[in-house]
N, C-alpha and C positions, 0 to 999 in steps of 0.2 A: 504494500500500500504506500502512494507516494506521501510527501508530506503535505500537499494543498485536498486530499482528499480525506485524509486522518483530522483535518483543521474544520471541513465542510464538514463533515461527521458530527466531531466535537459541538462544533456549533448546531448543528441539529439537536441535539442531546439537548444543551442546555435551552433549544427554546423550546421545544416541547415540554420541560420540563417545568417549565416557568411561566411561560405565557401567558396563559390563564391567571395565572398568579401574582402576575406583574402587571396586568390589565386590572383584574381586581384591587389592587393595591393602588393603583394609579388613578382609579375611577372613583376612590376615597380620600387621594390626596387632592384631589382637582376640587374637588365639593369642599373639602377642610379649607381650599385657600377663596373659591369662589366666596365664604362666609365671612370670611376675615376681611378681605380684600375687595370684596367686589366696591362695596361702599365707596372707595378711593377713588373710584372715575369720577365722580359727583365733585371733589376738589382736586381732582389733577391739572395739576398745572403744564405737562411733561404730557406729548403724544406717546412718550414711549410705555408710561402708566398705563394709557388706557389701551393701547394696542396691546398687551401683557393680558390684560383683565380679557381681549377679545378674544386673544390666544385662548385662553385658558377656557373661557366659556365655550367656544368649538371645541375644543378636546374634550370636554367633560361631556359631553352627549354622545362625542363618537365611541369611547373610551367606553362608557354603560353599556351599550348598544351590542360596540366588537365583543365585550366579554362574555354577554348573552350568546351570542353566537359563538364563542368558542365554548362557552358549559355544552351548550346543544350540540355540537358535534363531536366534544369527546363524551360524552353518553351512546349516540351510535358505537360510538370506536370500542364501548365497555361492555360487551356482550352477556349478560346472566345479572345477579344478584352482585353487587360491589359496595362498602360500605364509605367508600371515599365517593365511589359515583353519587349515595345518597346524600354526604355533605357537600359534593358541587350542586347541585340541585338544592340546595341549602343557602347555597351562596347566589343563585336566581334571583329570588325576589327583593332582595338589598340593592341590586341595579335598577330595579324598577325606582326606587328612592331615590336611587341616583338621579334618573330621569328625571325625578320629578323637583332636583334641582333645590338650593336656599333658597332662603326668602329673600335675601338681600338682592339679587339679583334672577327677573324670570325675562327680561329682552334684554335687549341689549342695543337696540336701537329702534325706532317706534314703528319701523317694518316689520320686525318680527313680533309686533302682537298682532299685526294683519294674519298673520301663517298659524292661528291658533286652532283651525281648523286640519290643519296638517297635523297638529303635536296631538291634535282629538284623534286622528286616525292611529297617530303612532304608540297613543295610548294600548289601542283596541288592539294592534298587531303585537307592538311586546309583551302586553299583559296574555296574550294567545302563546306566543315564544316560552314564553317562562312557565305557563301553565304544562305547555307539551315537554318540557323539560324535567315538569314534577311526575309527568307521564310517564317518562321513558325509565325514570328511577323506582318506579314500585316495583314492590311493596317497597315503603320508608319507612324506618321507625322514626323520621321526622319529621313528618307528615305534619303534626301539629306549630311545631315551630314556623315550618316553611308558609302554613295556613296565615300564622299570624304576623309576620311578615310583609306574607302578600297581599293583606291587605292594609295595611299600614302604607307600602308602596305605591297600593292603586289610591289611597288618600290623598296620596302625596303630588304624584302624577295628576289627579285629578284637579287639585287645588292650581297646580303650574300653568294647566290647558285654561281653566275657570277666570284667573289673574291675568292670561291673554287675553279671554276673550272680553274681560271689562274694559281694555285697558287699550283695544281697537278703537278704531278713530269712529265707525257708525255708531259702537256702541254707546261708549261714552257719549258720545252727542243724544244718543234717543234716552239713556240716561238723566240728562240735563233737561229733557223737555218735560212743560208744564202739563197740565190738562187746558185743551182746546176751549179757549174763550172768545166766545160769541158775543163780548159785550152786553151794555143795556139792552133789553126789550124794546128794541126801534119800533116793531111793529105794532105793539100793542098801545105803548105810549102814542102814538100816532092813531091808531086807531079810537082811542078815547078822545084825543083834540079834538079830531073830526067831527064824534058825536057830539060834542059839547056844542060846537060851532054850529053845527046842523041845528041842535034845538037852541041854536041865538042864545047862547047862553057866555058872561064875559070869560074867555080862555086865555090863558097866555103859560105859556111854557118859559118856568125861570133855569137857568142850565147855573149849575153851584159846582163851581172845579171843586177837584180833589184835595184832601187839607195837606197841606206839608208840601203843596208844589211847588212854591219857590225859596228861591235859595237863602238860606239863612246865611246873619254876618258870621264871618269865618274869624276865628278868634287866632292871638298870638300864639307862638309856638313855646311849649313849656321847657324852661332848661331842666328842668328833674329826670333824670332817667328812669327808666321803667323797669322794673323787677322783671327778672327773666323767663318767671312763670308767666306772668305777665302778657311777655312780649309771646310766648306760646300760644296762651289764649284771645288775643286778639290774631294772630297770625291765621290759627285755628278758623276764628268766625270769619276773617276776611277771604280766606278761601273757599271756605264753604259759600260765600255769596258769589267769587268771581270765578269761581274752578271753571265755568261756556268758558271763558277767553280763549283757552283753548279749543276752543271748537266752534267761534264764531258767534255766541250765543248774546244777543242783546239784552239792555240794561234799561232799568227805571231810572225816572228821576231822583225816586227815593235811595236807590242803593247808590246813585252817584252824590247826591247830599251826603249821607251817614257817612262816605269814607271820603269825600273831602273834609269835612268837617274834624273828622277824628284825626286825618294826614297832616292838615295845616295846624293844628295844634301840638307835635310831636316835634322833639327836633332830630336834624339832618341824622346823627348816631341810630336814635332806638327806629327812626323808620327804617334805615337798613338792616340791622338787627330783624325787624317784624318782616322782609321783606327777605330778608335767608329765612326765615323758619318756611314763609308762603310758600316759597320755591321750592322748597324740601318736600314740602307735602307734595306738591305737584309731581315731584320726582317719584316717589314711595307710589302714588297711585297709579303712574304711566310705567312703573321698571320692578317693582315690588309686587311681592305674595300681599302687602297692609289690607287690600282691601276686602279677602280673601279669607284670613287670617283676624282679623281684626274685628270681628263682632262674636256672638254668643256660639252662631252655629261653628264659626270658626275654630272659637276656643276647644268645644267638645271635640271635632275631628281632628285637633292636636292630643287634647288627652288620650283618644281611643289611639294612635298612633306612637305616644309615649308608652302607652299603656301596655302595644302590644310585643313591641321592644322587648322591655321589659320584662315580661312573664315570658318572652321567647326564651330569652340570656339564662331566667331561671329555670326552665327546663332543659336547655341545653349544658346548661353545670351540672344538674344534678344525675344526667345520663347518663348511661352506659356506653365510650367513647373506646371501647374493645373494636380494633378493625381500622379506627382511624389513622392517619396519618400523625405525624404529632406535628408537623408542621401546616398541615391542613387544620390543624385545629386551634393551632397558635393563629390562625388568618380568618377563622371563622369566628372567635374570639374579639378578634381585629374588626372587624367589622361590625360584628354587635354593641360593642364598647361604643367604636365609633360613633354610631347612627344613634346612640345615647346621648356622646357627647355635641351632638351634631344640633341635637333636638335642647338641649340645654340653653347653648348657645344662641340658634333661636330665638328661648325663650328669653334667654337675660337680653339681647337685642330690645325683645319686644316691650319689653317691661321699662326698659330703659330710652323710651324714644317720646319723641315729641305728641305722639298720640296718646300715649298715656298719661302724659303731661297736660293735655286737652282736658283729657276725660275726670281728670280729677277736679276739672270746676265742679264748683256746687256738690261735691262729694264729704259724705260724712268725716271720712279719715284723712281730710284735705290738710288738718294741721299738723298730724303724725306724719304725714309724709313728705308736705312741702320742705324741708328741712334737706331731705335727701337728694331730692329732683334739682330746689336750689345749688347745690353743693355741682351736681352732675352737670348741669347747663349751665354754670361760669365756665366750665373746661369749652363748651361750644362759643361762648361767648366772641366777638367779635375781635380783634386787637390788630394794632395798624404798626406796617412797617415802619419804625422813624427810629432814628439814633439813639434815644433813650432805651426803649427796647431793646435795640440789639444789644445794648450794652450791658444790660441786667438779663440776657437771655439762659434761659438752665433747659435741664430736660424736661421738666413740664409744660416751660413755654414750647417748646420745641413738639412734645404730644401734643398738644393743643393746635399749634401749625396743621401740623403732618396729620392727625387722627382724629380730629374732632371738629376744626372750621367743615362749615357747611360747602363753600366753594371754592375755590383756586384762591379769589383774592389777589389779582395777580389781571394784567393788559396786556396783552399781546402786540406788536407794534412788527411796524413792514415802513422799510423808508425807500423811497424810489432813484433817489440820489446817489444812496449806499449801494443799492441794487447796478445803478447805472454805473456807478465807477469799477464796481469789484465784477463786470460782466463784458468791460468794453475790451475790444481787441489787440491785443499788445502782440509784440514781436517775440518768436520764439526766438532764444538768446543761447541756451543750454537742453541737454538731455532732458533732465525735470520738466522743463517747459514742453519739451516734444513729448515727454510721457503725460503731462494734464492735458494737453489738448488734445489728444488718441482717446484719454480717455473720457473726456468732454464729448466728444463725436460717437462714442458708442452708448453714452447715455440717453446722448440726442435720438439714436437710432431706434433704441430700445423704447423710447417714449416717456424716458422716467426725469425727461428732465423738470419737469413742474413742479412734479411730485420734491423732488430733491431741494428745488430751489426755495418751497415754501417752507421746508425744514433748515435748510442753512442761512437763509434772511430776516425769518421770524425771529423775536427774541423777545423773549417777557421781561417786566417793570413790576413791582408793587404798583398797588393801587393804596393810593394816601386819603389820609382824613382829610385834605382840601380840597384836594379834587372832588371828592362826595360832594364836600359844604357845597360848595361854587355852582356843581349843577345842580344838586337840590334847591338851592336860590332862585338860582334861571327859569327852573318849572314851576318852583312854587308860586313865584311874583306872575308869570304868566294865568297861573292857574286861578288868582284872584282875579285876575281881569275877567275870565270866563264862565261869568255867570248863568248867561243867554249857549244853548247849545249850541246858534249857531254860529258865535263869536267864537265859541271851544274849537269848531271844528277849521276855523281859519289861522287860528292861533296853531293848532296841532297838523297843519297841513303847510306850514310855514317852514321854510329851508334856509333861511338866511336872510328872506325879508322881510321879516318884521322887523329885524334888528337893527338894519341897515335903513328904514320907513325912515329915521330922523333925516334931517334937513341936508344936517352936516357931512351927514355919510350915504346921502344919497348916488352919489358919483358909481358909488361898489356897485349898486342894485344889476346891472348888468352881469357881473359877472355870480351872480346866481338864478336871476327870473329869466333871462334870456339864451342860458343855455340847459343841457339835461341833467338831473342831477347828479350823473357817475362825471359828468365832465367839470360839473362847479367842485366835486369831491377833488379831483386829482390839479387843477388849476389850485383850488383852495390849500392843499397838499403841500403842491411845489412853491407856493410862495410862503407862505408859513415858513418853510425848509429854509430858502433864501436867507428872508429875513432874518433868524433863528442862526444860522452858520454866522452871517456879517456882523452880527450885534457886539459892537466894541466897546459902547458905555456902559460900565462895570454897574452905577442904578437901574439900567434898564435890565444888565443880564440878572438882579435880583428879582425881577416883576413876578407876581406868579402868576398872574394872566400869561408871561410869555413859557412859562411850565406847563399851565396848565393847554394851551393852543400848540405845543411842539406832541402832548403824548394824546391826544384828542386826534390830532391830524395823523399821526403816525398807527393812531390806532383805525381809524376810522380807513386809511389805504388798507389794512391788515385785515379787516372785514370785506371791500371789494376784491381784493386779491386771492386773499386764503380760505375767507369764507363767502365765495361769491355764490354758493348753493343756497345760503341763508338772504342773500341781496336780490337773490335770480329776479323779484319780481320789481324793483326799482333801478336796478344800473344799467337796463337795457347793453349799451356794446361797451360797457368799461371794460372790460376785458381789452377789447381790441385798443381802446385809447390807451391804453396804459403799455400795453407792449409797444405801441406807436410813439407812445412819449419814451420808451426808456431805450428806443432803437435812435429815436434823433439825440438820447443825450449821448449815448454809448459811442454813435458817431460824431458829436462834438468835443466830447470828450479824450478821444482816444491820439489825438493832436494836440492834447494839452500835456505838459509835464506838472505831474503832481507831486509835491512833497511828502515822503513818507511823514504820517502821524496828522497830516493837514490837508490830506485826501477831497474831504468833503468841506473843509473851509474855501481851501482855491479854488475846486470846480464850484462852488456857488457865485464867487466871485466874478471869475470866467463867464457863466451865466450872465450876471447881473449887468457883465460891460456889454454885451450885446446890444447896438443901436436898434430897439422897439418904435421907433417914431409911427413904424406903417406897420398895421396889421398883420401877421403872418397871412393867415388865408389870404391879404391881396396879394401876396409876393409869391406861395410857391403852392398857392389852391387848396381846396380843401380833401383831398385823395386823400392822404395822411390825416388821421385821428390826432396825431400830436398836438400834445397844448403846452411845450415847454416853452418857449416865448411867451404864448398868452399870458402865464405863470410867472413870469418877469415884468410883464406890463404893470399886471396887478401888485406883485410887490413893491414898482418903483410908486404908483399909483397910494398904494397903503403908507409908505415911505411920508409923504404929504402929510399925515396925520401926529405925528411925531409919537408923541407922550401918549395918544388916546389909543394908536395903531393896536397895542397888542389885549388892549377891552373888547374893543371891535372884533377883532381877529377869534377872540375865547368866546366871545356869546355868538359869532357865527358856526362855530363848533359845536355848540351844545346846539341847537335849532337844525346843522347837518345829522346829528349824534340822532336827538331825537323826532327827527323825520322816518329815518332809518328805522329806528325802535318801535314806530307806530305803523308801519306800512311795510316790514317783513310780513311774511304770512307767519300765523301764532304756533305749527308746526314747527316751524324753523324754531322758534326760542325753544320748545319743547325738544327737540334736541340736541340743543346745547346745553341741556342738562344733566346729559349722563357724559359730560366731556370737562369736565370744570367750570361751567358756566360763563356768562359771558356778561359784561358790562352794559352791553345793548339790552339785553332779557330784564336789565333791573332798571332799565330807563324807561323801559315800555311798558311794566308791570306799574311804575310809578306815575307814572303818566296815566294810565286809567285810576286810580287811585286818587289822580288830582281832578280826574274830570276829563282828559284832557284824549281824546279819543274816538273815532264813531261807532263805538259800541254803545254808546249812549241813545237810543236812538225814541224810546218811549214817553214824548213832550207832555201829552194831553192828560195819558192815564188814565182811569177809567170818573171820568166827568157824569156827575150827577144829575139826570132832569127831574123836574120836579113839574105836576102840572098842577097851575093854578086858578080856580073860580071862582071870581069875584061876586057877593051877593049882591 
């Protein structure tokens, strides 16, 4: 025997030997980390988090699936009475568990709660698989374990397909719908005038609007912060009243009252606080077993499934284990432990989350407990990147980061300048260079070079307490103007000109009402950039208007670029302008000499000296999307303004920020929830919250007639 045949051997040996075993073993490591872990997409900041958690969730299905399939075919392979055969058949219906997946995680993006139909049939075939596998093992003397098990599994499995199918987009919407109202008695009321008039008798119909229809004075915002139970239970209700958003569902007058009213009296802090709990809940309903799990019947089909555990474990100790394996038994062990620990874990999750926190309003034991839950939700509490922190930073701040923030906390940012200089065409000089550009060309070919570019030009920022302030200001003050819905809906349909309406700064108004708005985004962009590289007076580089309009603008490219799937229905061709703008910089560029460390200082400069007197489109047409001159006009143009320039510049951001956040489709925010969430999702969310949106759409309400006869 030679020795690659002795080696092919060997290795046979060892995976038959194992396979099943190491499948098994793997389809309980996957679920162990899926429990622990999956939560983390919800604040990843890092695509490599969440591509890990995606990983992991496809394996963990295939992984139950394959080793179901491998029990079934070594059973064929065991011909007669085998008492190992009957502990793999033992080991069947603990993949059905598998199947049926943690609670922390039952999609994984909100297409796969459409396919819940699919996971219903896959129910019905593996629970068929596993049952013909307890077939092929009779007589068992574990027959009754295996019983209790499998249906503990088909619980399980059952609850996974149940949490899809709520958590579909029809569903949930016919969920959300009211009972069909028909209004007043039009006819009847009418038919009584009539007779009245008929027998000349005095009629007159007085019509008495609805109470509470207009808008009440909106009071100041309280500096007191909100207890964290608190901030649960109003989270709690305020989701409970807007959870349509996602699914398009319109609003009363009333429910837009009560939460402006409660909004504008809070300050900038505890509504972002109340505004991570909302979002969490949204998440748990669209990506979690909660809603599943979460009421009476829920609870008893956990007990019956801990329960059955359980009494399996203790029958299988107390057995007669003559014939076993002893490592077959050390894994059947393994497993039952597991699916114990599994269910524990679970349960402390459940006990420990913001719904339970809900539910203990108005609750007898509300003082015996508050103590606990307080203690647990300062660990979620919000805390902001700044020097002092970092400075006092230990391991709890650090679990609290990393384990317990609700979202990333964290801006994503995309600069087009950076993009253009580090993209433009230099001379091969050396070998290195002949090796990156071979290997540039075969990325190209491959098609991955998007994909590549969005992960080496992205780079995330904290997101700071002033920036919150700043835009909270900006919608809030808007949001008292809009008392009338239809003044909301001009205000919330605004891009940059309402802000630019005053006298002084009417000049800009063009370079927002008169082009689209992917093209006012990346004009707005490049001169921001400009401005921002050249800025030499040391007062001006402290402004934090010019802070807050460099990571605004930077983030705001970052969303048409990277997340142009979430824009798809407002940036119409940014796509193309944007690669048009970064082709004319890369080739104006690429004839400049730039100083290392000062890259992006000189090429703005370079920019900047460009004589703009005449339009681009009159000099070289408009075939090119490009707007990087237009982008220079407007900065020399902003330049004029001096001291006010970069006010101007930060409230035209917030009005692009929140145009964007109002007029994504509410799908799109809905999946940037299970990716670390996104700054947009909580502009938009606050923004119906102020009023400020056409979800409102319910003026009249249901208006009272009254008919009246005069004696």
């Amino acid at each position: 025997m030679d020795i690659t045949s002795y080696i092919t051997d060997h290795v046979k040996k060892i995976w038959y030997a194992w396979n099943l075993r190491g499948a098994i073993l793997l389809s309980l490591s996957l679920q162990a980390f899926l429990i622990l872990f999956a939560p983390s997409r919800k604040r990843a900041s890092k695509a490599v988090v969440v591509m890990l958690i995606w990983i992991t969730y496809l394996l963990a299905d295939w992984a139950a699936s394959f080793s179901i399939g491998l029990i079934s075919k070594s059973q064929v392979n065991r011909p007669g009475p085998d008492h190992n055969g009957d502990l793999l058949a033992f080991w069947a219906p603990f993949l059905l568990l598998h199947l049926g997946g943690p609670d922390t995680i039952t999609s994984f993006s909100l297409e796969d709660n459409e396919l819940w139909l699919r996971h219903l049939l896959g129910l019905i075939f593996q629970a068929i698989a596993v049952a013909y596998v307890f077939y092929q093992s009779l007589p068992n003397k574990l027959w009754m374990p295996i019983g209790l098990v499998f249906l503990s599994g088909m619980i399980k499995y059952g609850e996974r397909t149940r949490a899809l199918y709520l958590a579909s987009i029809s569903r949930f919407s016919y969920s959300m719908r009211t009972k069909p109202d028909p209004g007043p008695n039009y006819a009847k009321l009418m038919e009584e005038y009539s007779s009245k008039k008929e027998a000349n008798l005095p009629a007159k119909i007085d019509m008495m609007p609805e109470p509470d229809k207009e808008s009440r004075t909106l009071g100041t915002a309280d500096s007191t912060d909100m207890d964290d139970i608190e901030v649960v239970w109003e989270a709690c209700r305020f989701f409970k009243i807007f959870k349509g958003l996602f699914v398009d569902i319109i609003f009363s007058f009333r429910e837009r009252n009560e939460s402006r009213e409660f909004f504008h009296r809070r300050n900038p802090e505890d509504i972002l606080r109340l505004l991570e709990v909302e979002l969490n809940f949204f998440y748990d309903v669209l990506y979690t077993k909660i809603v599943v799990v979460g009421d009476k019947f829920g609870y008893f089909c956990r007990f019956i499934c801990f329960s059955s555990v359980e009494i399996a474990l203790a029958l299988f100790f107390f057995m007669d284990k003559a014939g076993f394996e002893i490592f077959n038994v050390a894994v059947t062990y393994t497993l039952l432990l597991g699916a114990i620990a599994l269910e524990v874990v679970a349960l402390l999750q459940l006990i420990f989350s913001d719904w339970t926190v809900s539910a203990l309003k108005n609750h007898k034991k509300y003082r015996v407990l508050a103590p606990i839950f307080r203690n647990y939700l300062s660990l979620k509490k919000s805390t902001w990147y700044d020097d002092e922190e970092e400075a006092e930073i230990g391991l709890l701040a650090w679990l609290k980061r990393h384990l317990f923030r609700r979202w990333s906390k964290s801006i994503s940012t995309y600069n087009l300048i950076d993009y253009s200089i580090l993209e433009r065409r230099q001379e091969i000089q050396n070998f290195c260079d002949r090796v990156g550009h071979s290997f540039s060309k075969i990325i190209v070919l491959m098609g991955l070079k998007e994909f590549l570019d969005h992960m080496r030009y992205s780079s995330k920022i904290p997101f700071t307490k002033e920036l919150w302030s700043f835009i909270h200001r900006e919608l809030r003050e808007k949001s008292v103007l809009a008392n009338d819905l239809e003044y909301a809906k001009i205000i919330y349909s605004a891009r940059g000109d309402w802000v630019l309406h005053d006298l002084h700064w009417s000049k800009l108004l063009p370079s927002v009402n008169e082009v689209e708005y992917d093209e006012s985004l990346i004009l707005w962009h490049v001169a921001t950039d400009l401005l921002y590289s050249t800025t030499t007076n040391t007062e001006e580089s402290n402004d934090c208007h010019r802070r807050f309009s460099k990571v605004l603008s930077d983030y705001m490219l970052y969303l048409l670029v990277v997340q142009s799937k979430m824009m798809s229905s407002i940036v119409g061709i940014g796509r193309i302008r944007f690669q048009d703008t970064c082709a004319e910089a890369e080739k104006f560029l690429a004839r400049k000499e730039l100083p290392t460390g000062k890259e992006h200082e000189e090429a703005s400069k370079y920019i900047l000296k460009v004589n703009t007197t005449e339009k681009p489109v009159y000099v070289k047409g408009d075939r090119s999307k490009s707007v990087l001159f237009d982008a220079s006009r407007l900065a020399k143009e902003l330049m004029k303004f001096e001291d006010q320039k970069w006010m101007i510049i930060s409230k035209v951001w917030v009005e692009l920020l929140s145009y964007a956040a109002s007029h994504c489709r509410a799908t799109a925010h809905a999946h940037q929830l299970s990716k670390g969430g996104e700054l947009v999702t909580f502009v938009w969310l606050l923004m119906a919250h102020f009023g400020l949106g056409e979800q409102f759409q319910i003026n009249e309400g249901q208006a009272r007639a009254k008919l009246i006869v005069k004696k």
